[in-house]
C-alpha positions as CSV (number, residue, x, y, z in Angstrom):
1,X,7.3,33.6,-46.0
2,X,6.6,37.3,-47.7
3,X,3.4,36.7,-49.4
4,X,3.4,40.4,-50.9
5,X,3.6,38.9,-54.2
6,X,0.4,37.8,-54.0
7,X,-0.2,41.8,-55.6
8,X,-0.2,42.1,-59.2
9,X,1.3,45.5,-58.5
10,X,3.4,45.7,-56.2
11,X,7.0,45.9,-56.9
12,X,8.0,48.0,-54.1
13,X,10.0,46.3,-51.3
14,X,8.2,45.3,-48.5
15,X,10.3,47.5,-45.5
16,X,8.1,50.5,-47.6
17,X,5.2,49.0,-46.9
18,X,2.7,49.4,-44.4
19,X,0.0,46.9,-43.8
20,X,-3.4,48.5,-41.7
21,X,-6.4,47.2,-40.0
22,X,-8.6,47.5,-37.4
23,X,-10.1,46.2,-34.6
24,X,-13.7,47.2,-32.8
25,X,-15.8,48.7,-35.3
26,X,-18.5,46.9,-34.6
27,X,-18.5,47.3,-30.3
28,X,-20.9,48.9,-28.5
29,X,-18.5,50.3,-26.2
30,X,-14.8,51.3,-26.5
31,X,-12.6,53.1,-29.1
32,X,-11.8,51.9,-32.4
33,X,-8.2,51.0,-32.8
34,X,-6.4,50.8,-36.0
35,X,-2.8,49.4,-36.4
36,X,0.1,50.0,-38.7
37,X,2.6,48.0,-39.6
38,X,5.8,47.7,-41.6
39,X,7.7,44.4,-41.7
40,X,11.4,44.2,-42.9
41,X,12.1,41.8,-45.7
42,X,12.9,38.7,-43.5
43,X,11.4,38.2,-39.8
44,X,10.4,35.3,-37.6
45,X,6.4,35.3,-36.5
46,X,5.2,32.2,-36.7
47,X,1.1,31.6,-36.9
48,X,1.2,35.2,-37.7
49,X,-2.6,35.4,-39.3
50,X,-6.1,37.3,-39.2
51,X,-6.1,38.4,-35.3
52,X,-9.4,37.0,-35.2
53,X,-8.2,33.3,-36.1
54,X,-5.9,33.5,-33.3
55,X,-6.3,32.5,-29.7
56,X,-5.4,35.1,-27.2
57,X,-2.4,33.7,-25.9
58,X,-1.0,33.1,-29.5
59,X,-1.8,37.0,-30.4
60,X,-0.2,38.1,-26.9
61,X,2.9,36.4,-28.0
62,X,2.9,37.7,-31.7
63,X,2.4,41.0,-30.7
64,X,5.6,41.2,-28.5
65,X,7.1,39.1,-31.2
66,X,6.1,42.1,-33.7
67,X,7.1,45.3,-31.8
68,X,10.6,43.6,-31.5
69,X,10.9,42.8,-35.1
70,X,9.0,45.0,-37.1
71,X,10.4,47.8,-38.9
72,X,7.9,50.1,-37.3
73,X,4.4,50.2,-35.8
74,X,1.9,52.2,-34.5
75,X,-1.8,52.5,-33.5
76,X,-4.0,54.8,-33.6
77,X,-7.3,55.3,-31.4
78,X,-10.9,57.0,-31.7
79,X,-12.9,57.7,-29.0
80,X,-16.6,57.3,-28.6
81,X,-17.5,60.9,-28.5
82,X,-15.7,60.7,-31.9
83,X,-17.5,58.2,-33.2
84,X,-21.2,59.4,-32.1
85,X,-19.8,62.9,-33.8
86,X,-18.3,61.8,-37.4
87,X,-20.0,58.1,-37.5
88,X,-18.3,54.7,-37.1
89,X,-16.8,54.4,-40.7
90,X,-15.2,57.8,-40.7
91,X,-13.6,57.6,-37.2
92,X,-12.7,54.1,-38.6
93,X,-10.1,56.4,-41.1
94,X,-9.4,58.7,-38.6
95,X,-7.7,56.1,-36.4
96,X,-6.3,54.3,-39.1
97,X,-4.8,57.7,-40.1
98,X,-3.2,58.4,-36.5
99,X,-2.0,55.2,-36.6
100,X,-0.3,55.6,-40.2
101,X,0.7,59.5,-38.9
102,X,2.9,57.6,-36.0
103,X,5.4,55.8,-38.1
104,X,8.7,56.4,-37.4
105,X,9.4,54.9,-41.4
106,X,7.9,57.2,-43.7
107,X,5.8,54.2,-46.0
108,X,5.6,54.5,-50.0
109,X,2.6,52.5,-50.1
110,X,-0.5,51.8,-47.5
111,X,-2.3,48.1,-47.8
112,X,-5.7,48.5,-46.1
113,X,-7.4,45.8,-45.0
114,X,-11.3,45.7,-46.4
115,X,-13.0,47.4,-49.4
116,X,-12.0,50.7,-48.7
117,X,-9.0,53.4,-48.6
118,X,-8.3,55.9,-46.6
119,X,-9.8,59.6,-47.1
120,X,-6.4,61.9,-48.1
121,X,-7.7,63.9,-45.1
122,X,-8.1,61.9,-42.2
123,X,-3.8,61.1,-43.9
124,X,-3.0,64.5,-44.1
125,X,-0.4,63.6,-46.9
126,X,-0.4,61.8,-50.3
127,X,0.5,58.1,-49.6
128,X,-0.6,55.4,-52.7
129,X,-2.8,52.9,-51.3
130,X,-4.5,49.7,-51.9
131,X,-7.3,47.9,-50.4
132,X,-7.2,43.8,-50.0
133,X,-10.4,42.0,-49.4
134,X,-9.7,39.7,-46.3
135,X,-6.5,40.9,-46.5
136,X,-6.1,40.0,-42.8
137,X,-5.1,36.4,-43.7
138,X,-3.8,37.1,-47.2
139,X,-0.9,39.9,-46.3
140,X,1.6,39.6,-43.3
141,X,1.9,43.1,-42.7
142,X,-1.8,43.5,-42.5
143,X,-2.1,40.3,-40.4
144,X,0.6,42.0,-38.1
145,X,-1.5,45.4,-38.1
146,X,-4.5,43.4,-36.9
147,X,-2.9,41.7,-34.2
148,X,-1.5,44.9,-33.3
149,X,-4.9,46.9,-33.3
150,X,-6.6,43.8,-31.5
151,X,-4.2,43.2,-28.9
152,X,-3.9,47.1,-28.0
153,X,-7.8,47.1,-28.0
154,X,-8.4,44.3,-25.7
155,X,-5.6,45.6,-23.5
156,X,-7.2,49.2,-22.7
157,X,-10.8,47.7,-22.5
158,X,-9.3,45.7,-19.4
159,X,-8.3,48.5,-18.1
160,X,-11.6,50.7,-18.9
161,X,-12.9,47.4,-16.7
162,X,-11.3,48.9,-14.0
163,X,-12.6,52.3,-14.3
164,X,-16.2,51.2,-15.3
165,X,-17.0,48.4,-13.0
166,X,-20.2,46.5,-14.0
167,X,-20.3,46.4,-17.8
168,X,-17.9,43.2,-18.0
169,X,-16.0,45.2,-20.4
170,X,-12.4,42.7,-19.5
171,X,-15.1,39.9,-20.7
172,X,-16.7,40.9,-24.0
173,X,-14.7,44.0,-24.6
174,X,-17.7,46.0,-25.4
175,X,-19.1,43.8,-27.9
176,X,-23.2,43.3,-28.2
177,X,-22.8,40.1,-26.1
178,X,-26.2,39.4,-23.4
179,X,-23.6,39.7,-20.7
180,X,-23.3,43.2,-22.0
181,X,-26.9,44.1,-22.9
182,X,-27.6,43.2,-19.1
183,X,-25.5,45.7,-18.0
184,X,-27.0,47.9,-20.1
185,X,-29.8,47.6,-18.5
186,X,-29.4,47.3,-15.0
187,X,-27.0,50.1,-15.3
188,X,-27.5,52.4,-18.6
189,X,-25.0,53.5,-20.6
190,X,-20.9,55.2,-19.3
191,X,-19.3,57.8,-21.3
192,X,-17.2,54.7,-22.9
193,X,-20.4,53.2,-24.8
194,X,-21.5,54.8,-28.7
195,X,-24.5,56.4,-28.0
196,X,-25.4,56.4,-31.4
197,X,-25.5,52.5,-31.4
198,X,-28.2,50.7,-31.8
199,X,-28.8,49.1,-28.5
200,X,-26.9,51.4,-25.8
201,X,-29.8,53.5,-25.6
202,X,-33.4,52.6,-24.7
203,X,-35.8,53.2,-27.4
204,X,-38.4,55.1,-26.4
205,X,-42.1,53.1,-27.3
206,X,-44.5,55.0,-29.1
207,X,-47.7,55.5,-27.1
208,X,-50.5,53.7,-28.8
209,X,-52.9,56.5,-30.7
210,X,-50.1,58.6,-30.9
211,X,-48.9,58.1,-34.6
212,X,-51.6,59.5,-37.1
């Protein structure tokens, strides 16, 4: 079912429109990844919902199911030393903006997932957007953008696993879980964590007496 016409506004059709989302803004290691999609008019993904409703196996098999059907996708990816430079929410828009960039269909209109848009810059063209509240479980091409993002994510953090043994990255996916605050600690910090989180770094104590 196309549930576009939940918008008030939106007359256009839906293979020119591009659903986005994102997945790991709030890990304490990893990249955020931000997907893209555009659905054609009729397709066949069943359960397709918010990412985070879904089990594992069920977003494995949607995600396959969307790169065959969908009329194009992409994601897009920011690094941690991107995100300790420009700050979560902006490296937030500039993966969402990679992702968009990587289209192979040019879209004529953007739903974003959230209360926000995306920056014209981190775009680097004119597209006319929209932002849905919980759009996730409200628009299909969003829910497909989220599956997309997620799936990528959890994908290259079990491979990170690999490369930075000890963190359990394959288990939380570099989410504040005690697993991962252990490892933290017995270990300190890779170059895959945020610095700037709260959490990946020790806080230094203030000496008693030393505050005036």
């Amino acid at each position: 079912m196309n549930r576009l016409s939940l918008l008030d506004d939106s007359s256009l059709a839906p293979e020119r429109v591009a659903g986005v989302d994102e997945a790991g803004r709030g890990c304490l290691a990893g990249p955020v990844v931000a997907g893209a999609v555009i659905l054609p008019v009729s397709y066949d993904l069943p359960g397709l919902n918010d990412s985070k409703k879904l089990t594992a196996a069920t977003r494995e098999t949607l995600y396959e199911a969307i790169r065959t059907q969908a009329v194009c996708w992409a994601v897009g990816v920011a690094w941690p030393t991107e995100i300790d430079r420009i700050n979560i929410l902006q490296a937030t828009f500039m993966a969402m903006g990679r992702a968009v960039r990587h289209l192979k269909a040019d879209p004529l209109q953007l739903l974003i997932d959230g209360n926000k848009t995306i920056p014209p810059h981190a775009l680097e063209r004119d597209i006319a957007q929209k932002f849905v509240i919980q759009g996730d479980g409200k628009i299909p091409a969003i829910s497909a953008a989220s599956i997309m993002a997620k799936t990528f994510r959890d994908r290259l953090m079990c491979k990170l696993a690999g490369r930075y043994p000890g963190y359990g990255f394959d288990v939380h996916m570099g989410y504040g879980t005690k697993v991962h605050y252990e490892a933290l600690s017995a270990h300190g910090p890779c170059r895959m964590h945020r610095m700037t989180f709260r959490g990946v770094v020790p806080e230094k104590k203030v000496e008693q007496g030393s505050l005036l």
